[in-house]
C-alpha positions in Angstrom: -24.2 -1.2 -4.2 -27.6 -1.7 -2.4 -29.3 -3.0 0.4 -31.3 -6.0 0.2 -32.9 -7.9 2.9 -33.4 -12.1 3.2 -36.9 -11.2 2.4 -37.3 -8.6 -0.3 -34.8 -9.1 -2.5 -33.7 -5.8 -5.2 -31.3 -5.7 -8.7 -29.2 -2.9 -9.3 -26.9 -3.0 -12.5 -23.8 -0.8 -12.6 -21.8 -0.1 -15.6 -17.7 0.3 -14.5 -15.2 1.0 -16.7 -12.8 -2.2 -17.6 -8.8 -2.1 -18.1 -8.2 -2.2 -22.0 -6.4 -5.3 -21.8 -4.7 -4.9 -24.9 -1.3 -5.4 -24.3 1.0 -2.2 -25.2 4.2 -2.8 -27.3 7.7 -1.1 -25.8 7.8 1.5 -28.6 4.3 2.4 -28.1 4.9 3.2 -24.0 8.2 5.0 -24.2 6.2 6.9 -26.6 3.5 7.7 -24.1 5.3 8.3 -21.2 8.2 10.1 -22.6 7.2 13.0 -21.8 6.6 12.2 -17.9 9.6 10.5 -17.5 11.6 13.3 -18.5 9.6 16.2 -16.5 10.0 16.8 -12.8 8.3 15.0 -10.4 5.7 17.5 -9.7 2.0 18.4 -10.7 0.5 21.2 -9.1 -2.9 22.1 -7.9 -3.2 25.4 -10.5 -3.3 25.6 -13.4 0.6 25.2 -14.8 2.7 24.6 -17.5 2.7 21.0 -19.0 6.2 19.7 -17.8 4.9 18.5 -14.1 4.7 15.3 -13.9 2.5 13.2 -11.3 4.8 12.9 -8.4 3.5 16.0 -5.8 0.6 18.8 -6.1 1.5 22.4 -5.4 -0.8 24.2 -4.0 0.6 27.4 -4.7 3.4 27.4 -1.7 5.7 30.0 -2.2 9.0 29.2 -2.1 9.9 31.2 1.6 7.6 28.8 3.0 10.8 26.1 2.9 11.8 28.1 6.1 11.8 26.8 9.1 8.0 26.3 9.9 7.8 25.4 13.0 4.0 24.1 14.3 4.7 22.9 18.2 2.2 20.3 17.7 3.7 18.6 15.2 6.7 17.9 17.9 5.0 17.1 20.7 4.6 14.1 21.5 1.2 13.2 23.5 2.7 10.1 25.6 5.9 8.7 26.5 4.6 4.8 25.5 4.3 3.6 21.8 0.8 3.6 20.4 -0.5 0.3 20.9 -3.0 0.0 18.3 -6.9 -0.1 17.5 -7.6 -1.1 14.6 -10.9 -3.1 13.9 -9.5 -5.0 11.2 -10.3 -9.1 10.3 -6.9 -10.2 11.3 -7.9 -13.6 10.4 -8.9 -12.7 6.5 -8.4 -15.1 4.1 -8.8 -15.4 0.0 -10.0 -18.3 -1.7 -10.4 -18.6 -5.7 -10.7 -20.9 -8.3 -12.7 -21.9 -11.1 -16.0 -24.1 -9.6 -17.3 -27.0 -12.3 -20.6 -26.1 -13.3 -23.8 -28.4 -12.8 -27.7 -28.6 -12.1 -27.4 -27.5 -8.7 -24.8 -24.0 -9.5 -27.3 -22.6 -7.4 -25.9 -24.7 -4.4 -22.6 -23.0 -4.9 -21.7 -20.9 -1.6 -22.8 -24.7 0.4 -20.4 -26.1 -1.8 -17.4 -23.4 -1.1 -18.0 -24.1 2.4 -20.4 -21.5 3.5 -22.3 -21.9 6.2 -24.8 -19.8 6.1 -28.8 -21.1 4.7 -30.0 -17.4 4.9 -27.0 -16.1 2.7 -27.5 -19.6 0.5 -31.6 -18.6 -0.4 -30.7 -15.4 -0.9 -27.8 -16.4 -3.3 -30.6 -18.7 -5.1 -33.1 -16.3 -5.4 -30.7 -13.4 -6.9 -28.5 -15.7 -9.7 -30.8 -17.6 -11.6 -30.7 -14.8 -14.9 -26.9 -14.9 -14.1 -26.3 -18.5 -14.7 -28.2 -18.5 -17.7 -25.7 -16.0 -18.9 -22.4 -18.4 -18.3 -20.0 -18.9 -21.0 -17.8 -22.1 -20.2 -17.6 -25.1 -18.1 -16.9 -23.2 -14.7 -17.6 -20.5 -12.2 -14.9 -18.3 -11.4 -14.9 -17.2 -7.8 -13.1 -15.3 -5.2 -14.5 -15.7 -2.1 -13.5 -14.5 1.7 -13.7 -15.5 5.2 -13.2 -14.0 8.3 -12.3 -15.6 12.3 -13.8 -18.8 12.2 -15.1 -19.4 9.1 -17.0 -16.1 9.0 -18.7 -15.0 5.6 -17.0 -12.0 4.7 -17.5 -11.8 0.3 -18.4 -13.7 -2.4 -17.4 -12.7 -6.6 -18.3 -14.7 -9.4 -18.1 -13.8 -13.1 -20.2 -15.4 -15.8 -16.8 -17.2 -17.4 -13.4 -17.3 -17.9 -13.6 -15.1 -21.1 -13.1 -11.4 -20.3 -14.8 -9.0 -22.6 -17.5 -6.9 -23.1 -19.8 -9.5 -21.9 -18.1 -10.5 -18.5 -20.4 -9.9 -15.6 -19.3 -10.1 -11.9 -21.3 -9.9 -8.8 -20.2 -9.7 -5.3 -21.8 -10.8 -2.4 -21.4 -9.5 1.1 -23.2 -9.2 4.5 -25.1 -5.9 5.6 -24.3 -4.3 8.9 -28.3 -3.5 9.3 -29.0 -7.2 7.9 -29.5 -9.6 5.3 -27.1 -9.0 2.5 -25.9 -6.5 -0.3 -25.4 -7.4 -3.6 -23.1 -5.2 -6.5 -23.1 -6.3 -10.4 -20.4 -5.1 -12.6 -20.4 -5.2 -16.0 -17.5 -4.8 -18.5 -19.5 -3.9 -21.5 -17.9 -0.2 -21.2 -14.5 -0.8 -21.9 -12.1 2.1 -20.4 -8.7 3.8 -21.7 -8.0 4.4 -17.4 -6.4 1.2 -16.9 -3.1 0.0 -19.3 -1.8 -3.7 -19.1 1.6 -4.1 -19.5 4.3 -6.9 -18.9 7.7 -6.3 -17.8 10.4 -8.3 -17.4 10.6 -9.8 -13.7 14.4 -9.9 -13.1 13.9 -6.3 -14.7 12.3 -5.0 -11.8 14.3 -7.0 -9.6 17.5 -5.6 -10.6 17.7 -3.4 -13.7 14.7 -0.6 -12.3 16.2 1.6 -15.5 14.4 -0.4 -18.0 11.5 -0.2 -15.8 11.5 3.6 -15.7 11.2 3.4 -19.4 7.2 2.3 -19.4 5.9 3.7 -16.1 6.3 7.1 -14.1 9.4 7.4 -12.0 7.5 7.6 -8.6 5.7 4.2 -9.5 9.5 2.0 -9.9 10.2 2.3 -6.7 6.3 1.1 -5.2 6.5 -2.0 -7.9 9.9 -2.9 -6.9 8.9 -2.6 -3.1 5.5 -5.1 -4.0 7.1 -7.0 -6.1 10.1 -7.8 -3.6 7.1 -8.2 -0.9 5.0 -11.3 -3.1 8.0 -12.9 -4.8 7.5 -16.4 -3.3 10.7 -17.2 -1.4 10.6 -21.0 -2.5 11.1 -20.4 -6.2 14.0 -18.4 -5.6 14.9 -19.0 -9.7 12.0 -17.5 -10.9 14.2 -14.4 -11.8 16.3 -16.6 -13.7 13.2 -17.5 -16.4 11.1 -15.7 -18.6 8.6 -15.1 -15.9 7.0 -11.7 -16.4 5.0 -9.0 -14.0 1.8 -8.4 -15.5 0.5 -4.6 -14.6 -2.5 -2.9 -14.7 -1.8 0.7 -14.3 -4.1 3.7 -14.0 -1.6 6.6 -15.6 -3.1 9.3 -13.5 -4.3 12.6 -14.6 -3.8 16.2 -12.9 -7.2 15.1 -10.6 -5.5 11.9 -9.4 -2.6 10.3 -8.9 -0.9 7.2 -11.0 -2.1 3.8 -9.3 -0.5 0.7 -9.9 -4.1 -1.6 -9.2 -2.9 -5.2 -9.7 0.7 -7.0 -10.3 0.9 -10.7 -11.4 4.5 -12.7 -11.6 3.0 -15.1 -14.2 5.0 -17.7 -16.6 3.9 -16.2 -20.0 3.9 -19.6 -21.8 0.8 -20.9 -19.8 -0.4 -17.9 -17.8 0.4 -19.9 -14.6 0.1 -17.3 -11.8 2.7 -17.4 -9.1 2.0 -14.4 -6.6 -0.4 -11.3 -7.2 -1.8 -8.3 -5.5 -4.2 -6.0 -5.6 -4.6 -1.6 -4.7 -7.4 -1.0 -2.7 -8.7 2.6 -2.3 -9.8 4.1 1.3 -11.7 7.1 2.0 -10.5 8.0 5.5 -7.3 6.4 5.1 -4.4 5.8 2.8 -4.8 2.8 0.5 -2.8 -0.3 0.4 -1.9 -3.9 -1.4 -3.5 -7.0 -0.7 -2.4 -10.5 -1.7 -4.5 -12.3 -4.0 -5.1 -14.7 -1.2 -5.7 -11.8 1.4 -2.5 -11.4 3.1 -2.1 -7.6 4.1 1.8 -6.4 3.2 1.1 -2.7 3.5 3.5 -2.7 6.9 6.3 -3.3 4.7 5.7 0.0 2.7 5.3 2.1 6.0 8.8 0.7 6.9 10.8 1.3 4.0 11.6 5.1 3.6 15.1 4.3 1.6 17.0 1.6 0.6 19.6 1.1 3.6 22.3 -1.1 4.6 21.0 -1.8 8.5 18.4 -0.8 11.0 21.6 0.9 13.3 19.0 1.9 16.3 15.6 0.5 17.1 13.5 1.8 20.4 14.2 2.1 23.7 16.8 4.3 25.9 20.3 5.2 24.6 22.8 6.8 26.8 24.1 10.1 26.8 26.7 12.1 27.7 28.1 11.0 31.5 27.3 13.7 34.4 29.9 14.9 36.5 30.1 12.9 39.5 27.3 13.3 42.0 27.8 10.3 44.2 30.4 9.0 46.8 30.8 5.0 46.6 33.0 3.5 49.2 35.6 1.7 47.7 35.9 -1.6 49.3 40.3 -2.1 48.8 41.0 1.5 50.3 39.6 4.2 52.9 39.7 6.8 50.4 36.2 7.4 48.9 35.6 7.2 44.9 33.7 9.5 42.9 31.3 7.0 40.5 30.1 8.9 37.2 26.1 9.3 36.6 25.2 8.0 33.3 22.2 9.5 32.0 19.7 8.0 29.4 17.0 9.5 27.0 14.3 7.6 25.3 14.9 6.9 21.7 11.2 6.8 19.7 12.0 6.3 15.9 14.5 4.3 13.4 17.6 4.8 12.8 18.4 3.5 9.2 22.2 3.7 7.8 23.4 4.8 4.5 25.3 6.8 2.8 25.1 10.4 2.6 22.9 11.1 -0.5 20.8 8.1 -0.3 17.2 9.1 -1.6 14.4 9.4 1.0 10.5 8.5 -0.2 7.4 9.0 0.9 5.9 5.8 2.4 2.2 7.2 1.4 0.3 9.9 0.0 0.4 13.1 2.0 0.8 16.6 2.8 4.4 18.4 3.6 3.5 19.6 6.8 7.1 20.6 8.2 9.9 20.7 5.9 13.2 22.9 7.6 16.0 22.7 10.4 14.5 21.3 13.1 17.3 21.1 16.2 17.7 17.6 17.0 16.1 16.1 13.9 18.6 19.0 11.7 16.7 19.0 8.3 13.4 17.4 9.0 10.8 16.8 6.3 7.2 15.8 8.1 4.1 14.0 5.8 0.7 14.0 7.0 -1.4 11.5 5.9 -4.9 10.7 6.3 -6.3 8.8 9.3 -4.7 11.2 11.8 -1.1 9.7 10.7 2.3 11.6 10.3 5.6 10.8 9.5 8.9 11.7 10.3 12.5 11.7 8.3 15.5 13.5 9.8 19.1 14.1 9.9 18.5 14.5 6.0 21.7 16.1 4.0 18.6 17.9 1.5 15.5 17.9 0.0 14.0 17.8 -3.3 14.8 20.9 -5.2 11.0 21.3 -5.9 9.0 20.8 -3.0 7.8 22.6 -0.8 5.5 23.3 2.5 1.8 22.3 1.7 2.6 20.0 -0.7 0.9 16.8 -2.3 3.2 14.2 -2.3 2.8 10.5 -3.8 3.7 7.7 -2.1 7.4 6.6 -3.9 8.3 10.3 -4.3 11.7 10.7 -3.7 11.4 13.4 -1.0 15.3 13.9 0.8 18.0 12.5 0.9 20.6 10.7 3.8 22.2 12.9 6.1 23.8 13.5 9.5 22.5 16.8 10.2 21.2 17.5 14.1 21.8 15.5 16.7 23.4 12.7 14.8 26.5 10.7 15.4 26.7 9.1 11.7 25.0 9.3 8.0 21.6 7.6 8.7 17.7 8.7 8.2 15.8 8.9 11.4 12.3 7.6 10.6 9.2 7.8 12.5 5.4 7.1 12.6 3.0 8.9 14.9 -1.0 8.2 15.0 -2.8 11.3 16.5 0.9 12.5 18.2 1.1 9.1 19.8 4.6 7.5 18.7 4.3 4.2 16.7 6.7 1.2 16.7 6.1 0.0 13.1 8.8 -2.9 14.0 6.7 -4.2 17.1 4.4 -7.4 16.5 2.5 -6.3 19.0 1.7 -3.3 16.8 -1.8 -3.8 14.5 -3.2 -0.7 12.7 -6.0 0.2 10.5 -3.8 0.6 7.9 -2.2 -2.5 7.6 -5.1 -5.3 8.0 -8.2 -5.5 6.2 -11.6 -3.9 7.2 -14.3 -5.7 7.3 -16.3 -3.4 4.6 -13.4 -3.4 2.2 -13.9 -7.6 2.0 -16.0 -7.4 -0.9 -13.7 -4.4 -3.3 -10.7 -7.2 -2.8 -12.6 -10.5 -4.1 -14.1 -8.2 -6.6 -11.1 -6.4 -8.0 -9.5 -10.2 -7.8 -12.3 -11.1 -10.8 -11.9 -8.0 -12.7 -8.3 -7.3 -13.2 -6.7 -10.4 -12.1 -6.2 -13.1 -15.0 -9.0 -15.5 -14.6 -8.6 -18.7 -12.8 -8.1 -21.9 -14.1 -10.7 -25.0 -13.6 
């Protein structure tokens, strides 16, 4: 990516590596992935023997470090009142795509998406003319985004429907210092780091076994999650067709985790697209989903530790155990005073969820194993820390996974603990909670708006890019 102002205009063209898009056969994965499926869900930092899988990195923490370790600042907590948020995100961000019919005036095309903007239109003439002499087919596929009121926020296009080694995409987006930045991708270098694969919707819906036969155990429960998140709720009998989830899937390596970077329900008979979304990766933060039409849904995933049966206990004050009597009423019927009870309260800052004892526990996110011992109040406590200045909590937990341990790498999806009712705790539930900088936050509030959950305004351009290069290409 580069600079360019409205007046001097530069071309930069960047190779990227494409998905294969071949599509896998079901002998050919189980094949692949055997192996992972049936190794543990670890993979260490050092060098170690080949049956760790992907799900957590080791960095050589000995195994007395699953003592208590207690770190005061991870339990303090910095202010009474939930955070209340500050994140800069476009809360107002919105996707549009489609296939635009070419003509003599394609040069015209952000006017005639609706973007009003003449400096962003001359530059957009003066960069594309080689590019439209380059089209294959009778339209433009675009994704393009807008902020508050109409704001220009990113434009991709891609020289055709036809994806091959000839596919060119170029995004457009607005410079902080200026003018405007332009990044061409090409798909000429074709890459074994992405798989496609289709699975059966009402598979991941309700039969997650098959599902664990094609991808890495700690990446079932994140597609279930997303796909639950984008099913549209009026087709409700889509599970009852052949629809199919179409995957791209980066299977990891011991530098980096697995990544699940787009998920389509499509009907395979047409290619009709009914939902989609797409992983965007964050430097200073943990990554998250996006719609295809720019909804953020990552709040969802930060509020779904386990599958449970109710939210038993939300925020706010719960009361206690009663004091002795400390006050002297009159009673109104007799001359003989009465001794009125003190009921005393304490702040509740979490969520309860409740479920059976032995209910797996995962991470929400990628992140460290900070704290992971008996813990008082929270009885066995497992704490993640996660980048951004986040942590979270999960108490009351009956165990943990066998194989972790303090300083961990955890994947988000790894199943971490399991339901409990150790400390303080009246009943089998997990005790979940989300802290930003040792400031409590209520992930349940609408009030509540974090960096993590919208869309920034420098990521615009990755989404309606990645929308173009491993989404299925729109339709005219």
């Amino acid at each position: 990516m580069i600079f360019v102002s409205a007046s001097f205009c530069i071309s930069l063209f960047v190779a990227v590596q494409f998905p294969s898009l071949g599509l896998i056969g079901e002998s050919q994965a189980q094949t692949s992935k055997a192996a992972e499926k049936k190794a543990p869900q670890i993979r260490q930092k050092t060098a170690i023997s080949s049956n760790k899988s992907v799900g957590f990195k080791d960095p050589a923490a000995s195994k007395s470090s699953k003592s208590n370790s207690l770190n005061p600042e991870l339990f303090k907590r910095k202010d009474a009142n939930e955070f209340v948020g500050d994140t800069a995100g476009n809360l107002d961000y919105r996707v549009q795509r489609g296939c635009y019919r070419r003509s003599f005036s394609e040069s015209n095309l952000p006017a005639n998406l609706g973007i009003d903007n003449p400096q962003f239109s001359e530059f957009f003439k003066n960069q594309t003319s080689s590019f439209f002499d380059r089209m294959r087919g009778n339209c433009i596929p675009y994704a393009l985004a807008l902020g508050s009121r109409n704001r220009f926020d990113s434009l991709s296009i891609m020289n055709g429907q036809t994806q091959d080694g000839k596919t060119e995409i170029w995004t457009f987006t607005p410079s902080s210092a200026g003018g405007f930045l332009v990044q061409q991708d090409y798909l000429r270098d074709e890459s074994k780091r992405y798989t496609e694969i289709e699975l059966s919707l009402r598979d991941i819906l309700y039969d997650p076994r098959k599902v664990g036969d094609k991808l890495p155990v700690e990446l079932v429960w994140e597609l279930n999650s997303l796909i639950k998140q984008i099913y549209p709720e009026d087709s409700n009998s889509l599970e009852n067709t052949n629809s199919v989830v179409r995957l791209l899937v980066d299977f990891g390596d011991r530098d980096h985790w697995a990544q699940i970077w787009a998920a389509e329900i499509l009907d395979p008979s047409n290619k009709e697209v009914f939902a989609s979304a797409f992983w965007l990766e964050r430097d200073d933060i943990p990554g998250g989903f996006f719609t295809g039409s720019g909804e953020a849904i990552e709040r969802a995933f930060w509020t779904n530790p386990l599958s449970y049966r109710r939210i038993s206990r939300g925020v706010g004050n719960v009361p206690v155990s009663r004091k002795k009597p400390t006050k002297i009423a009159a009673n109104t019927n007799a001359t003989t005073p009465v001794a009125v009870p003190q009921q005393r309260y304490r702040a509740h800052m979490g969520i309860d969820y409740a479920a059976p004892i032995g209910t797996p526990v995962f991470s929400v996110a990628n992140g460290k194993v900070v704290h992971l011992g008996y813990n008082g109040a929270f009885g066995n406590l497992i704490i993640l820390e996660h980048d951004g200045g986040y942590r979270t909590y999960y108490a009351h937990l009956s165990n943990y996974n066998v194989e972790l341990d303090l300083g961990n790498e955890v994947r988000r999806g790894l199943e971490i603990g399991y339901v409990g009712s150790t400390g303080r705790s009246t009943g089998p539930h997990l005790h979940f909670e989300l802290r930003k900088d040792g400031v409590y936050v209520d992930p349940y509030s609408p009030r509540m708006q974090l960096d993590l959950w919208s869309m920034r305004d420098n990521e615009s351009g990755q989404l309606t890019r990645e929308i173009l290069l491993l989404g299925s290409p729109p339709k005219l």
